[in-house]
N, C-alpha and C positions, 0 to 999 in steps of 0.2 A: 165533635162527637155529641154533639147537642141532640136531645132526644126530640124529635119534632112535635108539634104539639096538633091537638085534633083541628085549629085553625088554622096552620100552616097552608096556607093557600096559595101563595108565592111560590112555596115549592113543587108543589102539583104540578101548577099551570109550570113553570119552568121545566119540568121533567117532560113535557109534550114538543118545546122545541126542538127541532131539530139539529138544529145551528149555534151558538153561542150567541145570543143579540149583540153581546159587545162587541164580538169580533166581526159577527154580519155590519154593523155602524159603520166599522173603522175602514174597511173593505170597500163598503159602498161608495161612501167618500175620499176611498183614495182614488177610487177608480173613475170618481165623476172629475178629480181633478186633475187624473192621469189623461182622459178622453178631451179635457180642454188645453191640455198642455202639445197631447199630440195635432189638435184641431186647428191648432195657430203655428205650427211648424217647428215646435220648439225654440218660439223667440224670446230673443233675452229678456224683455219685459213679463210672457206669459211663464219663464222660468223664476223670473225676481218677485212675481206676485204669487206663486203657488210653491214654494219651495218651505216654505215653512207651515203653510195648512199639509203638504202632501209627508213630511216629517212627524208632524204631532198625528196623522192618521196612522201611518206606521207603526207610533209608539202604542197607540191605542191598540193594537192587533195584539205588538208585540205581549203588551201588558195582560192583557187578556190570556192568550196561550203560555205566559208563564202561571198564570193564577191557575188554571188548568191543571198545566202540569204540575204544580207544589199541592194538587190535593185540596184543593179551596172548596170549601163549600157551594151549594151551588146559589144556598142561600143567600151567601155573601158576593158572591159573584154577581147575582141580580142586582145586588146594593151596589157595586160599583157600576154596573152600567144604570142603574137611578139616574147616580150622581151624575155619569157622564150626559146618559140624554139633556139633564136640566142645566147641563154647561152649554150643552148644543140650543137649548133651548136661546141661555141668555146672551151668550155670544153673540146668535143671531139678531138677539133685542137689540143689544148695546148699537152692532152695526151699523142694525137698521135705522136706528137713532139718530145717531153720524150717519148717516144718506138723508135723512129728512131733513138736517140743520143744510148739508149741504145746495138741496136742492130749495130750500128757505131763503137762502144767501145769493142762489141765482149760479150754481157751480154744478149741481149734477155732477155725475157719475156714469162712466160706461160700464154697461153688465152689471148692476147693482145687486140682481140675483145673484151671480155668482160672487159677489164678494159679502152679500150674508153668509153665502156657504163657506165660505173661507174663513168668515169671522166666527161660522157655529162651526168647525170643524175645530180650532184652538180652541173652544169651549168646552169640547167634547174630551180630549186632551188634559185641560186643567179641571173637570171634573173629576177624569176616572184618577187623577193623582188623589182631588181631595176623596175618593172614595176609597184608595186602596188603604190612606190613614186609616178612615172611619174603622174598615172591617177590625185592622190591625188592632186598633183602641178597644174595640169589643172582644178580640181575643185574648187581650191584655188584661180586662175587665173581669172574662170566661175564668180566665184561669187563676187570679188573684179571690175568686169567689171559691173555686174550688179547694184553693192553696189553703181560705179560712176554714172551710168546713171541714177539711183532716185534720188542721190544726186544732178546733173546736172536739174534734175526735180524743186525739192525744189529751186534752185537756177533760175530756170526760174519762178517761182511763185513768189518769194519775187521779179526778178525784171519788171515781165507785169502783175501779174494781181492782185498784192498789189496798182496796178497803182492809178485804180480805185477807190477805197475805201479810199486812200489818199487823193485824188483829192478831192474827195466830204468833205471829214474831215477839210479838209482846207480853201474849199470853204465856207461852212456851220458857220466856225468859225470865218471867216469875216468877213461872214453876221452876226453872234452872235455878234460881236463886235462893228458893225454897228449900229444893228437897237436891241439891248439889247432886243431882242426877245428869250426865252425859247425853245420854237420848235427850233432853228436852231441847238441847244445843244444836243436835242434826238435824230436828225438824224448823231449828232458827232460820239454819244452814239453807233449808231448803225452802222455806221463806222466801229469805232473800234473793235465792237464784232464781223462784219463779216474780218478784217484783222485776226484777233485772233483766227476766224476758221481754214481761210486759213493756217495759219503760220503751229497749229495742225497737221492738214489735211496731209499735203505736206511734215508735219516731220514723221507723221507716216507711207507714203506711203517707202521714206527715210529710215526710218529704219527698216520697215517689210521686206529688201531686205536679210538679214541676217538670215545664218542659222539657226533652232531649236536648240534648248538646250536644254538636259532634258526635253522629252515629256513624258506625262506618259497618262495612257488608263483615259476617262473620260466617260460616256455615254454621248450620242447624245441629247437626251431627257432633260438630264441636262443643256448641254452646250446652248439649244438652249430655257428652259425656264429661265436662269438667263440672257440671253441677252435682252428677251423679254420683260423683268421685268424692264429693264435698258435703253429701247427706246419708243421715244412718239408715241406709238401705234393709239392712239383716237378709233375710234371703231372698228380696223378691228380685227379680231380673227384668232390665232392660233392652229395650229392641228399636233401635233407629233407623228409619231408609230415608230414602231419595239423597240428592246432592244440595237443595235446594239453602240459599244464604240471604241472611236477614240482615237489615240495616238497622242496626241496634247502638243502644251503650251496654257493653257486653257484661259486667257488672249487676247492672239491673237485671239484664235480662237471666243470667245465671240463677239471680235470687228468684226470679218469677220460677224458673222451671224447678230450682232446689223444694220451693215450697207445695209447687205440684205435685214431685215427688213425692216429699213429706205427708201431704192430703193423702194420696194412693196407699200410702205404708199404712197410716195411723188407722184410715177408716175402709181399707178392702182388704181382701182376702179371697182366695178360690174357696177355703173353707169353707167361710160363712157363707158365699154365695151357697152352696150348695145344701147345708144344713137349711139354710133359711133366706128367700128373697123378701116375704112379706113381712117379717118381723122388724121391721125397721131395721133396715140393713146395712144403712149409712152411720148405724152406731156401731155395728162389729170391726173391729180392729183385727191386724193379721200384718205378715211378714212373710208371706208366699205370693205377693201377687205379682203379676206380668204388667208391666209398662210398657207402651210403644210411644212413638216420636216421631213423627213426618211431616212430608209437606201437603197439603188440601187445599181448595184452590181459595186464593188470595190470601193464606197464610200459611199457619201450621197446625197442626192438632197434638194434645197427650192425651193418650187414652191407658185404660186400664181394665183388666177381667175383675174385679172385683165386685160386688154387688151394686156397685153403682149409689145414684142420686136420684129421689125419687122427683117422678117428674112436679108434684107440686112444691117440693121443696128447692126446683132449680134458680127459681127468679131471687132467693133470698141468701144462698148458702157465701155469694159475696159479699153481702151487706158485712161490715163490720159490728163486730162483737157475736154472732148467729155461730153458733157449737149445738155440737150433740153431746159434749164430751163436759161431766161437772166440772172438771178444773179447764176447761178448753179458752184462750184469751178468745177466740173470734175473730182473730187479724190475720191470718195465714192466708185466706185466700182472699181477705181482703186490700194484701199487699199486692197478691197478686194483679187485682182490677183496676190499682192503682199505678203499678208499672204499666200494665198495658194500657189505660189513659193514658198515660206520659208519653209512650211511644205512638199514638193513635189508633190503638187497637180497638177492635171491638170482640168483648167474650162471648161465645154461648157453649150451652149445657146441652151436649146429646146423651143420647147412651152407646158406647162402642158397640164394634159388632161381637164381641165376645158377652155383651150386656152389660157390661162395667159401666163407669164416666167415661164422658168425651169431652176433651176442651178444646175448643175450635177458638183460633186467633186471627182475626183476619182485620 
């Protein structure tokens, strides 16, 4: 989920192939030692010298159409067939090496062409092995970079904006001690249960940075009435369709839709849509709005009739710490962008067709 950058050039030009070059390599070469294998009759000799270049093409293929399938960048996909061409490359060096000492020595070699190919074919082989490490070590890399920056998150939260909350806890408890007044206690009280949030909050944004584990298929429908079930709704109503089922950790993914919910409560309303869109609308609160939950295509969507998100403020309302609200942490839907990294999703911000938010997960 690496945002490409304006020099990505690699992946342009890749997105114009046709074919997978890996797998076109692996194909070529198996099929030029499949046509020599059939050319000599299938003799034990032409099966003892090609049985192991015509295996490591195989795996090449195979290797390839798994990285496909598991979702692999195509970026990183190019990097593996790098690596492989430059195996095919050396392979061939090496070979050809060993045919020159031999033909130095006065021993030649039959078909010396074809047994470069044979020697760049295992090259090609022990390439895309050492390429499929590479990708994996930069993913590993990817996501231990991300893993700091939440963590450097959580660690900006406990020391600016635990500030506040302390402040008041403190202040409040000296008035308590003062003036043996009650009231300065509840507002201790309520201190400390909003540090308590925060602390939550900031840990969970923290550690949804981390890969899935074991996902397994859940329905949609499911996933998004037992979140439903689990957030203070007050009156607004939810509406789920299609059948469609997501390969999740159902866990997370609960907490993503719980706090989408929570977003729809705290900042829409039909009310306010209608009193007012242009008045900054994403700051009116309400407890009448309409929710919906379905499938779109390559993922899901929540949408909601409320006044919505305006459109300059979509690119930012994930960013952590970003409220419209003065006590608001700014982690709510920032959890959310972090569950959906984890899972490899990608979010964006429409407006439903009722004019609300639209959160589209694909």
């Amino acid at each position: 989920m690496q945002p490409l950058g304006d020099e990505d050039w690699v992946t342009d030009v890749g997105e114009q192939v046709p074919v997978s070059p890996l797998s076109a390599l692996g194909l070529f070469l198996a099929a030029v030692i499949g046509a020599r294998i059939a050319g000599e009759a299938f003799s034990t000799q032409a099966l003892l010298e090609s049985v192991v270049p015509l295996l490591a093409a195989s795996a090449v293929v195979f290797a390839d159409r798994t990285l496909v399938a598991g979702d692999v960048s195509l970026r990183d996909r190019l990097t593996v067939f790098a690596y492989g061409a430059g195996g095919f490359l050396a392979g061939t060096f090496v070979t050809s090496l060993h045919l020159y000492v031999l033909y130095l020595d006065g021993t030649g070699a039959l078909k010396p062409l074809y047994l470069m190919l044979m020697g760049g074919t295992v090259g090609v082989a022990a390439g895309t092995i050492a390429g499929i490490y590479e990708i994996r070590q930069r993913a590993a890399v990817r996501e231990a970079r991300r893993q700091s920056e939440r963590l450097e998150e959580f660690a900006s939260v406990v020391s600016h904006d635990l500030r506040n909350p302390l402040g008041v806890a403190r202040g409040r408890l000296d008035a308590a001690f003062e003036t043996g007044e009650a009231e300065h206690l509840k507002a201790v009280d309520g201190a400390l249960d909003r540090m308590d949030e925060l602390i939550e909050e900031s840990l969970s944004v923290a550690r949804n940075g981390t890969q899935v584990e074991d996902p397994y298929d859940v329905p949609l429908v499911e996933l998004a009435g037992e979140a439903w079930t689990a957030t203070e709704t007050h009156d607004a109503t939810l509406e789920t369709e299609g059948n469609h089922t997501l390969e999740v950790d159902p866990q997370r993914a609960k907490q993503l839709f719980e706090n989408c919910f929570r977003n729809s409560v705290e900042h829409g309303s039909t009310s306010s849509q209608r009193d007012s869109r242009a008045d900054d609308a994403i700051d009116h609160g309400g407890e009448d709005v309409h929710i919906r939950v379905g499938p779109c295509p390559g993922g899901f969507f929540v949408a909601d009739d409320g006044p919505g998100i305006p459109e300059d403020e979509r690119e930012n309302v994930l960013e952590r710490g970003y409220s419209t609200a003065e006590d608001g942490s700014g982690l709510g839907l920032a959890i959310v962008r972090a569950i959906a990294d984890a899972h490899g999703w990608d979010v964006t911000i429409t407006e439903s067709e009722a004019g609300g938010a639209r959160f589209e997960f694909t």
